[in-house]
C-alpha atoms as one frame of an Amber mdcrd trajectory, in Angstrom:
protein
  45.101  11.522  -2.490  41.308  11.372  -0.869  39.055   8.745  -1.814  35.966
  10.431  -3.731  32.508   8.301  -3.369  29.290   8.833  -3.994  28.264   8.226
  -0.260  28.207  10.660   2.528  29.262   9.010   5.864  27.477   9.653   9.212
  29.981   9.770  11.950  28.953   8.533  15.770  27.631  11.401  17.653  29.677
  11.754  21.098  26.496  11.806  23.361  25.320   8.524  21.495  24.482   6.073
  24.506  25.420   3.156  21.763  29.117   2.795  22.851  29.647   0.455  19.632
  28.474   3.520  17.045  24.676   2.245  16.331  21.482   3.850  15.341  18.189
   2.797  15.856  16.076   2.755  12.552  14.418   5.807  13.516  17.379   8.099
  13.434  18.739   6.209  10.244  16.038   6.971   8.548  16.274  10.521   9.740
  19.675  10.486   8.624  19.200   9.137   4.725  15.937  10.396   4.245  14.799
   6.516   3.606  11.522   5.456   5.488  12.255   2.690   8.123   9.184   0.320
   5.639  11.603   0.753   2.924  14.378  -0.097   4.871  12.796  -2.648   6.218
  11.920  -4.168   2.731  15.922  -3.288   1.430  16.573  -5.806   4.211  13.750
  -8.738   3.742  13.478  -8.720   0.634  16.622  -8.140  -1.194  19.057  -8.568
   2.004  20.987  -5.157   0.593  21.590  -4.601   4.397  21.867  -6.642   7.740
  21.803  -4.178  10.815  22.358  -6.116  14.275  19.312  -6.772  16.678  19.052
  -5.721  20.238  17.507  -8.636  22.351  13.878  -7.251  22.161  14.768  -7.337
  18.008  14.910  -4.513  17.799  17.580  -3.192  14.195  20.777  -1.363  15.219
  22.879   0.069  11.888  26.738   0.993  11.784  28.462   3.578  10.016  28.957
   1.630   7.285  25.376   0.013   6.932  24.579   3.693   6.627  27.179   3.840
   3.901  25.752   1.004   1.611  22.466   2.855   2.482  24.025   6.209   0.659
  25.020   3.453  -1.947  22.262   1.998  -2.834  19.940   5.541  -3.396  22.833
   6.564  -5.593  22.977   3.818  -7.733  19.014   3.620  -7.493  19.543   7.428
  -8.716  21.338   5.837 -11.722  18.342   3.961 -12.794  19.439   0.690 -11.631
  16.765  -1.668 -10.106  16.554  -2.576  -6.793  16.642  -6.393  -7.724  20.535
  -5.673  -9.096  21.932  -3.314  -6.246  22.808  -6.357  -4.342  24.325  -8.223
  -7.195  26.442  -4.443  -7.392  27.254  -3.927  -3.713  28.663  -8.073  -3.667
  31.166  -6.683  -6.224  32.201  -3.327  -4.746  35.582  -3.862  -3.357  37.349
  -2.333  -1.781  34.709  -0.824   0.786  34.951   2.797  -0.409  31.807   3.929
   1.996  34.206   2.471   4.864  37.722   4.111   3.566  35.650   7.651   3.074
  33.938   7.177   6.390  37.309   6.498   8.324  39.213   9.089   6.153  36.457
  11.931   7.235  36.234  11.006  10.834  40.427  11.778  10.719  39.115  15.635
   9.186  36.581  15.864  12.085  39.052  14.506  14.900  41.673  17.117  13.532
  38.999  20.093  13.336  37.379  19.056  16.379  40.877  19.693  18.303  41.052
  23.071  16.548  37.841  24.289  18.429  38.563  22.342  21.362  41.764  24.564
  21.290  39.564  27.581  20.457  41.925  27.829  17.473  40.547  29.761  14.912
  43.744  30.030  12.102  43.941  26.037  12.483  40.529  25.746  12.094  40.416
  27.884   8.820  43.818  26.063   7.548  41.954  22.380   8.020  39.333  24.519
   6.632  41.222  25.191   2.950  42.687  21.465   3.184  39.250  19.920   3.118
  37.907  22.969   0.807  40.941  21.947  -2.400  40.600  18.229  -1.755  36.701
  17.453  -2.230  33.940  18.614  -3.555  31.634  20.962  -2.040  29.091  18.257
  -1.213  31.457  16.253   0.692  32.858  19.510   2.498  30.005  20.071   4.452
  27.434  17.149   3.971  30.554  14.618   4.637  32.719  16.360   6.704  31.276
  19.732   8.517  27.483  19.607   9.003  27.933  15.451  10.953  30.515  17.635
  13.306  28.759  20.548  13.367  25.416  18.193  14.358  27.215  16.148  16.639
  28.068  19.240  18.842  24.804  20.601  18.666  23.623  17.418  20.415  26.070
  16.973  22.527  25.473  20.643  24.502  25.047  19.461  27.753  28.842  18.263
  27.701  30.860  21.839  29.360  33.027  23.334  26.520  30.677  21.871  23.363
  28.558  24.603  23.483  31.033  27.572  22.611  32.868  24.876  20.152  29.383
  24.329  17.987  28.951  28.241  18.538  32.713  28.910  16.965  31.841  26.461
  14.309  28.832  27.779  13.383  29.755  31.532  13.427  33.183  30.128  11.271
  31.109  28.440   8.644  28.239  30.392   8.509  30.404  33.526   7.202  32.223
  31.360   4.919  28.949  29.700   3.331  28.011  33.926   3.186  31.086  34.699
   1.718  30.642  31.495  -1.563  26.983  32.720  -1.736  28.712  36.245  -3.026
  30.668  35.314  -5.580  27.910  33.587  -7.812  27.606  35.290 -10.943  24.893
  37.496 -10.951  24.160  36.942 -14.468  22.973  33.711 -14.282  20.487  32.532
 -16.642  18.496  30.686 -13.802  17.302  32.577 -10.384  16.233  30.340  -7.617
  15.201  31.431  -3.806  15.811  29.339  -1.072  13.831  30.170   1.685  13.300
  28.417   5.278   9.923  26.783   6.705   9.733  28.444   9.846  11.176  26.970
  13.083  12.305  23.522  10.744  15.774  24.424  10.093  18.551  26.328  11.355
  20.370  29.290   9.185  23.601  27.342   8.477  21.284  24.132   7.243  19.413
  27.055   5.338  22.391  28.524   3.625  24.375  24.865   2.982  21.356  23.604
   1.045  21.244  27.151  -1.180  25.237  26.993  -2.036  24.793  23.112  -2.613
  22.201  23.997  -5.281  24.162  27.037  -6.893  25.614  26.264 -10.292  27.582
  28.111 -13.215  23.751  28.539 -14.763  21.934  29.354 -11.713  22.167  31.890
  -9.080  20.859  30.807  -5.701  19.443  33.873  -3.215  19.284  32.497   0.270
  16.496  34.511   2.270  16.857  35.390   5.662  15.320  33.331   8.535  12.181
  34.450   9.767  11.251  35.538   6.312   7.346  35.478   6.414   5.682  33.057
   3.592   2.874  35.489   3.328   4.645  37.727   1.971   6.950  36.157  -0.597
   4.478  36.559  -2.833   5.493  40.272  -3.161   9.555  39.139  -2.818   8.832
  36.818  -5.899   7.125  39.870  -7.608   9.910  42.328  -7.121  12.799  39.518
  -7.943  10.777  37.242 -10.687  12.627  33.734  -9.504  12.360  30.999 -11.566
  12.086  28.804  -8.825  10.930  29.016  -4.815  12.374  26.557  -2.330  11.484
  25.816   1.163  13.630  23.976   3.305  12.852  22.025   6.473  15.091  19.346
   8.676  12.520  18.273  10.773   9.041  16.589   9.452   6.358  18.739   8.144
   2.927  18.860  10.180  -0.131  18.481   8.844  -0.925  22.466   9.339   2.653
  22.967   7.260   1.632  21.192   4.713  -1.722  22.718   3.898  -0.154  25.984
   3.917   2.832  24.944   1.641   0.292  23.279  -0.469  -1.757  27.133  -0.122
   1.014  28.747  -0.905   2.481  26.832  -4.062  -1.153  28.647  -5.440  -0.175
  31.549  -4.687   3.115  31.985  -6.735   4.127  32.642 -10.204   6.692  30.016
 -10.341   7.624  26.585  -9.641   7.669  25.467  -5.924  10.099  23.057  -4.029
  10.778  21.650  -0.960  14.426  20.792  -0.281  15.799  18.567   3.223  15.099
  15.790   5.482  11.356  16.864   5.708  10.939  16.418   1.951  11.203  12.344
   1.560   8.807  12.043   4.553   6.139  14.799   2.868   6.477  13.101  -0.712
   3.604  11.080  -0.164   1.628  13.637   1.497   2.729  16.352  -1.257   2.005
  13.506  -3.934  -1.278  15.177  -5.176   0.335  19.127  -5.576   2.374  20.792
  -7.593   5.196  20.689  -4.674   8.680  18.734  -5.866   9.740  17.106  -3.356
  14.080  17.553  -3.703  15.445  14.991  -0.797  18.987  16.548   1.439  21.328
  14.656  -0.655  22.987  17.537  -2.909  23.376  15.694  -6.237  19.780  14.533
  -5.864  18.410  17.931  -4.923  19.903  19.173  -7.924  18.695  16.469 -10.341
  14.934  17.076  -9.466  14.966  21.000  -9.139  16.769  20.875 -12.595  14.170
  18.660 -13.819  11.271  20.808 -11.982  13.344  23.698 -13.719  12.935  22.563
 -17.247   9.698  21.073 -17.475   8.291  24.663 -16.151  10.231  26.353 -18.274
   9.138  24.035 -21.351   5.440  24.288 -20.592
């Protein structure tokens, strides 16, 4: 029986230098979509974490200081104060973030030796093993997309590059496929659409099939789509909702334009990924909701977004 948790483990990246399986704050906070001052602070402060130190002092987390991360925004998600998430995470036992995180690294061992093997009918068995045993968050934030990433970085190794290409190709078409069968008379239309050169097609159509629902159909635009002219797209299709998507940080020139065109739509406006806990401050002042990557969060705020435009 798999273990269910609210946390979605990070496994070690192959090409990591860290032999031991630890990040640098940087690429944790990359990873949870928690700014390095606030993890700093989690850490001073309430002592929810306690990453190693290098010699220079620098922080170092594991895999599962990255799992009481996930923790600790989900039960922060609940409405629990940060002053009690420590008092919570002392009586959490067993370690579920630890069990999950070992019992997904098995999935991505056995999948990884699928497309080492260039083995295509394995890879879609392991495929509808993982697919009738978790939820759809877990399928691909948990298990597929920290393979699929760890491959993409590790490209200069001979062989990764066709594996993360067979990957990708294999779950691109059956992210496609999901994205079909959503019931096209869904109360709710939403467009998820891609911030040019910040995200890569199967991050673009993950994040649109992590936000479909029973009551909402999700319509993933192609990349490359031009934001000038979704203006006329949201004409023709009348979305409730637009959102962008970005993995990778928002410049300044992005973020007047979003900001530009949020004015320029009939609807409400979103951004959705890593990019959209590091722009919150910046986007503070618009009418831009900022969604964060995690998919129960994302879906929490854009319902929220959803109703209060549709109640005003």
């Amino acid at each position: 029986m798999p273990v269910i948790t609210d946390v979605e483990p990070i496994t070690h990246a192959a090409d990591d230098p860290d032999a031991d399986g630890l990040y640098p704050i940087r690429e944790v906070a990359r990873l949870t979509g928690i700014n390095p001052v606030t993890l700093r602070a989690w850490e001073r402060r309430y002592g929810l974490i306690e990453p190693k130190r290098t010699e220079s002092g620098h922080r170092l987390y594991s895999v599962t200081d990255i799992g009481t991360i996930r923790q600790v925004m989900v039960w922060l998600e609940r409405g629990v104060s940060v002053s009690k998430v420590a008092q919570m995470l002392a009586s959490s036992t067993p370690d579920d973030a630890q069990t999950a995180s070992t019992e997904y690294g098995e999935w991505q061992t056995r999948i990884g030796a699928a497309l080492t093997a260039f083995n295509e009918p394995e890879l879609e068995r392991l495929y509808g093993q993982v697919f009738s045993s978790y939820p759809l968050e877990v399928v691909f934030q948990g298990i597929f997309l920290p393979l699929w990433q760890q491959l993409l970085k590790a490209q200069d190794v001979f062989g990764r590059t066709s594996e993360w290409l067979l990957l990708d190709g294999f779950l691109r078409g059956r992210v496609q496929h999901r994205l079909q069968l959503q019931a096209a008379d869904a109360r709710q239309c939403v467009l998820v659409v891609a911030m040019p050169e910040l995200c890569r097609e199967l991050e673009l159509l993950v994040a649109g099939l992590l936000l479909s629902r029973n009551d909402r159909v999700v319509r993933v635009l192609a990349i490359g789509q031009p934001l000038e002219e979704l203006s006329l797209v949201c004409e023709k299709l009348e979305p409730h909702a637009v959102v962008l998507f970005a993995n990778h940080a928002l410049s300044t020139a992005h973020q007047r334009r979003l900001i530009r065109l949020a004015q320029t739509l009939n609807c409400s406006v979103s951004l959705a990924g890593d990019a959209s806990e590091v722009a919150q401050e910046a986007l503070a002042g618009s009418s831009i909701a900022c969604l964060g990557s995690a998919a129960r969060l994302m879906n929490q705020r854009l319902a929220a977004d959803l109703k209060a435009t549709l109640d005003s």
